[in-house]
C-alpha positions as CSV (number, residue, x, y, z in Angstrom):
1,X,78.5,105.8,42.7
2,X,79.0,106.2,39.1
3,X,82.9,105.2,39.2
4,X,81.5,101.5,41.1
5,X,79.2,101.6,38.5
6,X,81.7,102.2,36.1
7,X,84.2,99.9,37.1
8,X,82.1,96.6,37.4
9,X,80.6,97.4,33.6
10,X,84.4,97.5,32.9
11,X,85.4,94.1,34.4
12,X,81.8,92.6,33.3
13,X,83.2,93.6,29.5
14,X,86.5,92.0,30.0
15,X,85.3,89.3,31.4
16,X,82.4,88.9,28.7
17,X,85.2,89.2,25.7
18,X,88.0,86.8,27.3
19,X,85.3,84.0,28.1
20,X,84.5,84.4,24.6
21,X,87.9,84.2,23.6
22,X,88.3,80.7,25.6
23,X,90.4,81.7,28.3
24,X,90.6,81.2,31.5
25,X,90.3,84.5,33.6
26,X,92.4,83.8,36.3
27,X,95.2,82.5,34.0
28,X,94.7,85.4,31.7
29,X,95.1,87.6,34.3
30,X,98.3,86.1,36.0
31,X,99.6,86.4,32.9
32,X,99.0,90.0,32.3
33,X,100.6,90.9,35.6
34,X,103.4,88.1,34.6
35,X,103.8,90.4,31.2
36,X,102.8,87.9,29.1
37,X,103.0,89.5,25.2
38,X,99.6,87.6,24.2
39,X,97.9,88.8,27.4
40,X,98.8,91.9,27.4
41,X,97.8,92.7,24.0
42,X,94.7,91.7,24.3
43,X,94.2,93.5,27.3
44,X,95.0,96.3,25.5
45,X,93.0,96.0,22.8
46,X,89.9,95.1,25.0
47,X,90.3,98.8,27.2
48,X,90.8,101.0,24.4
49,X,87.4,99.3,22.8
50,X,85.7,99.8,26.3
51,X,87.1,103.2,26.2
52,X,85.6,103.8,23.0
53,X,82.0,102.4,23.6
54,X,82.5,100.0,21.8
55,X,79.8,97.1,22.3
56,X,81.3,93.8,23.6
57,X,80.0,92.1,20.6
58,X,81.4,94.7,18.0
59,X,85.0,94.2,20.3
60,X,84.8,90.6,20.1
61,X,84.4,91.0,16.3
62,X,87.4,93.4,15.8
63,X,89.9,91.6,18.0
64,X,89.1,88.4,16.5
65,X,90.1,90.1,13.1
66,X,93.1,91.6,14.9
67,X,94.3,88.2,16.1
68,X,94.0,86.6,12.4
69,X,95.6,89.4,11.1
70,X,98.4,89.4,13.8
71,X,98.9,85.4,13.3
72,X,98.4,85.4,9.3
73,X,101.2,88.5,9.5
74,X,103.8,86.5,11.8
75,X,103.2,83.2,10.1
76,X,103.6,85.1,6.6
77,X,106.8,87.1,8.1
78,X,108.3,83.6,9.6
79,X,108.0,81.7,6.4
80,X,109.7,84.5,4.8
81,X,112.5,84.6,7.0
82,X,112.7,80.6,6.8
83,X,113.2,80.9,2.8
84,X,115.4,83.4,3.1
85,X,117.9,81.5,5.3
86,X,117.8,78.4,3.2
């Protein structure tokens, strides 16, 4: 009883988080099973915060940062390589 339990407060947190996030669910998770990077990666990030306790506000907050930080990085990173080719 306290694995059913378990498991729809797991998929009631994903789902909670990646509505948040504007996605679609059924597109996120063909995509996950596809091996999408983005998708996955979230994924990711969203079970190890639900494995942590982590409340799905506190979650949303920290993968938000994550993505910013993640884009900002790439952006930052591409730029460099652009100026670099020139």
């Amino acid at each position: 009883m306290k694995k059913k339990k378990s498991c729809k407060h797991k998929k009631r947190f994903i789902s909670h988080i990646i509505e948040y996030l504007h996605m679609d669910m059924l597109d996120f998770k063909k995509c996950r099973e596809e091996g999408k990077c983005y998708e996955s990666i979230i994924y990711r990030w969203v079970i190890k915060l639900y494995e942590k306790d982590v409340t799905p506000k506190r979650a949303i907050q920290i993968i938000c940062r994550a993505r910013i930080f993640i884009l900002t990085r790439n952006s930052i990173y591409l730029a460099s390589l652009r100026n670099t080719i020139r």
